[in-house]
C-alpha positions in Angstrom: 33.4 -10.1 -28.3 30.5 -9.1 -25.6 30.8 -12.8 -23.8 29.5 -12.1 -20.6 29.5 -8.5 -20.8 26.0 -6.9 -19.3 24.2 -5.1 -21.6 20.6 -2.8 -20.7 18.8 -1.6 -22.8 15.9 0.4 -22.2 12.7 0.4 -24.2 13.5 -3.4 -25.1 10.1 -5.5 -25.3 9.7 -4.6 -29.4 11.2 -2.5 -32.0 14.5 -0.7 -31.8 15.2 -2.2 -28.7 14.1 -5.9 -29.1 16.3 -6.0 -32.0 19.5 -4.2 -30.1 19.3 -6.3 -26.8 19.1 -9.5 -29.3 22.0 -8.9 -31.4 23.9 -8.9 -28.1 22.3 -11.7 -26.4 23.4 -13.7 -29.8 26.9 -12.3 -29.2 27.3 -14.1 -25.6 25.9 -10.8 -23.8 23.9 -10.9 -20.8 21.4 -8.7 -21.3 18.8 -7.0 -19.3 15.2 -6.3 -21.3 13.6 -3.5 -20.1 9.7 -2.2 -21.2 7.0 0.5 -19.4 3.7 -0.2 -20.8 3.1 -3.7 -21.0 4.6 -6.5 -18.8 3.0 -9.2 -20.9 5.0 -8.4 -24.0 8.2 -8.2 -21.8 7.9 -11.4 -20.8 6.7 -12.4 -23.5 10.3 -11.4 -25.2 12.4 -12.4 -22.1 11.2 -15.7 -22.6 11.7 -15.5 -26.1 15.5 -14.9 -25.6 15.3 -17.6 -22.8 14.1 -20.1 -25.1 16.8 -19.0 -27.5 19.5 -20.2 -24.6 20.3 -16.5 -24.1 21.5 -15.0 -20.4 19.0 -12.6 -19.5 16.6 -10.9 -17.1 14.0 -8.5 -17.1 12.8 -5.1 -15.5 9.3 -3.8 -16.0 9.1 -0.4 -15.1 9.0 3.8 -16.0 12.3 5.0 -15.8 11.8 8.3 -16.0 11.0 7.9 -12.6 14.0 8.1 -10.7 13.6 5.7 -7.6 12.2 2.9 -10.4 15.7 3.0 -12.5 17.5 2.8 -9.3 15.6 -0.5 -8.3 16.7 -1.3 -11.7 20.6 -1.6 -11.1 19.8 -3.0 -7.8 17.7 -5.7 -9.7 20.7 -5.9 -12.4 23.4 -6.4 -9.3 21.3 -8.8 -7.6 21.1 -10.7 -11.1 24.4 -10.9 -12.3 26.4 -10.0 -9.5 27.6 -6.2 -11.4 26.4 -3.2 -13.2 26.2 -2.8 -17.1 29.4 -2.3 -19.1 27.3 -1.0 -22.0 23.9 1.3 -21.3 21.7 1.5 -24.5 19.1 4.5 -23.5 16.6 3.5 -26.4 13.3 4.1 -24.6 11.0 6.8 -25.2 7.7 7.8 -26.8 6.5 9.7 -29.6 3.6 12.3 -30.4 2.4 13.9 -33.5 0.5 17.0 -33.3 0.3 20.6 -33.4 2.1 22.6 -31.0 -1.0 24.3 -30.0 -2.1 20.9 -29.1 0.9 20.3 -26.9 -0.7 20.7 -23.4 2.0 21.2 -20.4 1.2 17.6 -19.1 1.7 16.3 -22.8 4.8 18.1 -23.3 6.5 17.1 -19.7 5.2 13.7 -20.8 7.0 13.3 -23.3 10.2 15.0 -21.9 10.4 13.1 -18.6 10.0 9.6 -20.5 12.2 10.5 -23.5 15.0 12.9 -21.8 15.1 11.8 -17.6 15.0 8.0 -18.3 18.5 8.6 -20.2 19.6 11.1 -17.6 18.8 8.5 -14.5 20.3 5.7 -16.3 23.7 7.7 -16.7 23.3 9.1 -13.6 23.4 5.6 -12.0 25.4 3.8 -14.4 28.1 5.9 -14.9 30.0 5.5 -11.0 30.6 1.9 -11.5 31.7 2.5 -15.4 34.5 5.3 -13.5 35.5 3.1 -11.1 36.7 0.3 -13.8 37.9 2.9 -16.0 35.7 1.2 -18.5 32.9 1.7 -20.8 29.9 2.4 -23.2 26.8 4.6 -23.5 25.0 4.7 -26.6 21.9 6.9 -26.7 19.2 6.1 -29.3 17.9 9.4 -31.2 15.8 10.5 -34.1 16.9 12.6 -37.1 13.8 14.9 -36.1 16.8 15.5 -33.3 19.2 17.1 -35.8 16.9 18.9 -37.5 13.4 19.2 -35.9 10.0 18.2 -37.3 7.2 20.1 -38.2 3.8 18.6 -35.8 6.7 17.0 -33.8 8.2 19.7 -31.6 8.1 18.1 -28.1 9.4 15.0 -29.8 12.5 16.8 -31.5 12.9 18.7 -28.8 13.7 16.0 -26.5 15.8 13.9 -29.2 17.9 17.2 -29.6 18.5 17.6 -25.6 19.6 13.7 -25.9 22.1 14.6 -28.2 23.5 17.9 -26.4 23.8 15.6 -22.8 25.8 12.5 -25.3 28.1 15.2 -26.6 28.8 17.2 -23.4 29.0 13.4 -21.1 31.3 12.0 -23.8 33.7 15.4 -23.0 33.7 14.9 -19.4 33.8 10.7 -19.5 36.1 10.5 -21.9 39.0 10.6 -19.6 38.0 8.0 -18.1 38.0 5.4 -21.2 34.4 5.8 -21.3 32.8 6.4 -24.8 28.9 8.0 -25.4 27.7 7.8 -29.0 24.1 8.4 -30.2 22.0 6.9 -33.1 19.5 9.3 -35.0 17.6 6.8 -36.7 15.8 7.7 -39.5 12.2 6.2 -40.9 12.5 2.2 -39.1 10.0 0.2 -39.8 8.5 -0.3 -35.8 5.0 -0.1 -34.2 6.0 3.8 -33.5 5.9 4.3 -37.7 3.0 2.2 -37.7 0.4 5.1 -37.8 1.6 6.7 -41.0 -0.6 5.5 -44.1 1.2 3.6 -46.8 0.6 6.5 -48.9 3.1 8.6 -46.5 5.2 6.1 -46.1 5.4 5.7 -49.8 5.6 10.0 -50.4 8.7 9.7 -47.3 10.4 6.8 -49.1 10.6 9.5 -52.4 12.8 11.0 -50.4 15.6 8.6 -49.2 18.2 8.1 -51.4 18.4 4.6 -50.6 14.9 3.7 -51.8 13.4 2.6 -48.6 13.2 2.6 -45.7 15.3 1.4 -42.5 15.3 -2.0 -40.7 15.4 -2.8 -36.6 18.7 -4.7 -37.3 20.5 -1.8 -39.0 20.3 0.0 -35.8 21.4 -3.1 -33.9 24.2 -3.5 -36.0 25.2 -0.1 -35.8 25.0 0.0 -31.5 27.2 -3.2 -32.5 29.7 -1.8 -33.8 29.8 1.5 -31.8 29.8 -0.6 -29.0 32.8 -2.6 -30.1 36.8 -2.3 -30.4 36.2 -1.2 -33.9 34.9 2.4 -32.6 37.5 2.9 -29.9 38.1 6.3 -30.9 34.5 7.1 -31.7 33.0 9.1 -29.3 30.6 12.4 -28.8 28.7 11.4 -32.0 25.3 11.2 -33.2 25.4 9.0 -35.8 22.7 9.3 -38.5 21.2 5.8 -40.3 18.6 7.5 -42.6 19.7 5.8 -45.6 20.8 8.9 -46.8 18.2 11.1 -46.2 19.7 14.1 -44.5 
């Protein structure tokens, strides 16, 4: 179904986005691995995929930063000779704290890495997606999003924003056969939920109607399927896989 299709997606050394840019590498994807913090880890996973006989490259750098995404697609069309049918924005950062303790730097932080890499990804992918009249933007969110979290404000705040730019791009794209969906995952078991205590992971999973709590590949599976034929008439959502939560 994706043979040969290019795939980014952001945030994709571990976690969320390991998981996502590997369940379309196994589809026939060529996909392009992207990370910020640590270069050993992405290549680490790039040759990973490699070794797996998948078609791949990989990008290290902040792209929140503007001129850094745009050597991105230049690095992309250099690679493989075209720019990504399908853009999964999945990285960002997270903070818990007070919002008393949110200084100005902490807060733009967190905005710039979690809100402007997705902008300057769409900014620059979207021209070549108009110009085929074809294709897919799926933006990865949180439930905190939806419905904001308590010692998590600059956080939801910028997963909320994330969701207000997929609904309003998917109005103005849609004419052009070009869908944009987000995820609002719920609690996913990753290095970002890593800090809670098994005690509050235990009190959280109380909660969830499913008992427990989420795996990487259920949001792979879901960016599979929104990406697909199957969700053809799917667009402007913010789909939430919280196992019932909210």
């Amino acid at each position: 179904m994706y043979q040969n299709e290019i795939v980014l997606v952001t945030g994709s050394s571990r976690g969320i986005g390991k998981a996502i840019a590997y369940a379309f590498a196994k589809k026939g994807a060529k996909v392009v691995l992207n990370a910020a913090t640590s270069e050993e880890r992405l290549i680490n996973t790039y040759t990973e995929f490699v070794n797996e006989g998948f078609t791949t490259t990989h990008f290290f750098g902040d792209l929140s930063d503007f001129d850094t995404t745009k050597a991105l697609f230049h690095h992309i069309q250099s690679e493989f000779g075209d720019l990504p049918s399908i853009i999964i924005n999945n990285a960002g950062i997270s903070h818990v704290g007070l919002f008393t303790d949110t200084i100005p730097e902490l807060w733009s932080k967190i905005l710039n890495i979690n809100l402007n890499s997705v902008y300057n990804c769409c900014y620059l992918g979207t021209p070549s997606m108009i110009s085929k009249h074809q294709g897919t933007i799926i933006n990865i969110t949180s439930i905190w999003g939806n419905v904001g979290a308590s010692c998590e404000v600059a956080y939801s705040t910028s997963k909320a924003a994330i969701n207000g730019l997929t609904k309003s791009l998917a109005k103005e794209l849609g004419p052009s056969n070009i869908r944009v969906n987000a995820v609002a995952c719920g609690w996913i078991d990753t290095d970002m939920t890593s800090c809670y205590s098994e005690e509050e992971k235990a009190a959280f999973v109380e909660e969830i109607p499913l008992c427990r709590t989420g795996q990487t590949e259920d949001i792979a599976n879901t960016c599979l399927y929104l990406a697909s034929p199957a969700a053809s008439y799917v667009t402007g959502q913010i789909l939430t896989v919280d196992g019932g939560l909210l």
